[in-house]
C-alpha positions in Angstrom: -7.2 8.5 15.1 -4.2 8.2 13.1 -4.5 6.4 9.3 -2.7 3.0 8.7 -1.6 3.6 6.0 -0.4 0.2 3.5 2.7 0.5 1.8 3.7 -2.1 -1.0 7.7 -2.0 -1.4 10.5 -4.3 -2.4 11.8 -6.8 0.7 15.0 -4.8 2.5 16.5 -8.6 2.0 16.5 -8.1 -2.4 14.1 -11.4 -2.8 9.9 -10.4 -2.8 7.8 -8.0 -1.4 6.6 -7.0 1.7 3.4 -5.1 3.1 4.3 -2.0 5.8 2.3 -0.2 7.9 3.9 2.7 10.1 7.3 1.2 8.9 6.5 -2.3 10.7 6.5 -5.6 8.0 3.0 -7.2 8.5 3.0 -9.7 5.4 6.1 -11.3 3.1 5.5 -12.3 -0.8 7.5 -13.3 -3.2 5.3 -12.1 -6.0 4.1 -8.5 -6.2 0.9 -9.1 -7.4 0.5 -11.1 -4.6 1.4 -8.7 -2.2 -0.5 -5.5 -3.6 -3.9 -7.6 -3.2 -3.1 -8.6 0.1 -2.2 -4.8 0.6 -5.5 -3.7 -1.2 -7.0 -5.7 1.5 -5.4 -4.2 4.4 -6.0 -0.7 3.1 -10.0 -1.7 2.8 -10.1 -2.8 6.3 -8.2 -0.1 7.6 -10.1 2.5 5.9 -6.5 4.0 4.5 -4.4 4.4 1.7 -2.2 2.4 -0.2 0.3 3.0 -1.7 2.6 0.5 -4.4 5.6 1.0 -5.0 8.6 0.1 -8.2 11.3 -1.8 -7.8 13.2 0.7 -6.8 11.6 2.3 -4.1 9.8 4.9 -5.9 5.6 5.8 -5.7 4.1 4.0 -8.4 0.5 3.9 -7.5 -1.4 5.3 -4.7 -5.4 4.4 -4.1 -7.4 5.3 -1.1 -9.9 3.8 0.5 -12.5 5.2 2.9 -14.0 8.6 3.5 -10.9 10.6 1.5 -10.7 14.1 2.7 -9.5 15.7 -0.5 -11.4 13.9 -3.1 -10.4 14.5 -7.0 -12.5 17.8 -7.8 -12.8 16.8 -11.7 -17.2 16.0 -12.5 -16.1 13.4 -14.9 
């Protein structure tokens, strides 16, 4: 089964944000705090990552959720 992953990026029309999964728009908001907790959400549910993007375009944040297959090896 393929991941869903959530991607939080900047709407393609210049005013808010929008939620993607496989490069499909599934939720519109025009603030981005809005949008990455309704794509925290997704992400939970899906068992996937997500990842939040700047302004202009590039990875800001990424945060998985679920069984991750390459957990951080640090013992903090």
């Amino acid at each position: 089964m393929t991941k869903k992953n959530v991607h939080t990026v900047p709407s393609s029309g210049g005013s808010g944000w929008d939620n993607k999964v496989n490069g499909e728009v599934i939720s519109h908001h025009h603030k981005k705090e809005t949008a990455v907790e309704q794509g925290r959400s997704t992400a939970r549910t899906n068992e996937s990552e997500h990842v939040i993007h700047d302004k202009g375009g590039k990875i800001q944040e990424k945060n998985s959720y679920g069984n991750d297959p390459h957990p951080p090896k640090d013992k903090r």
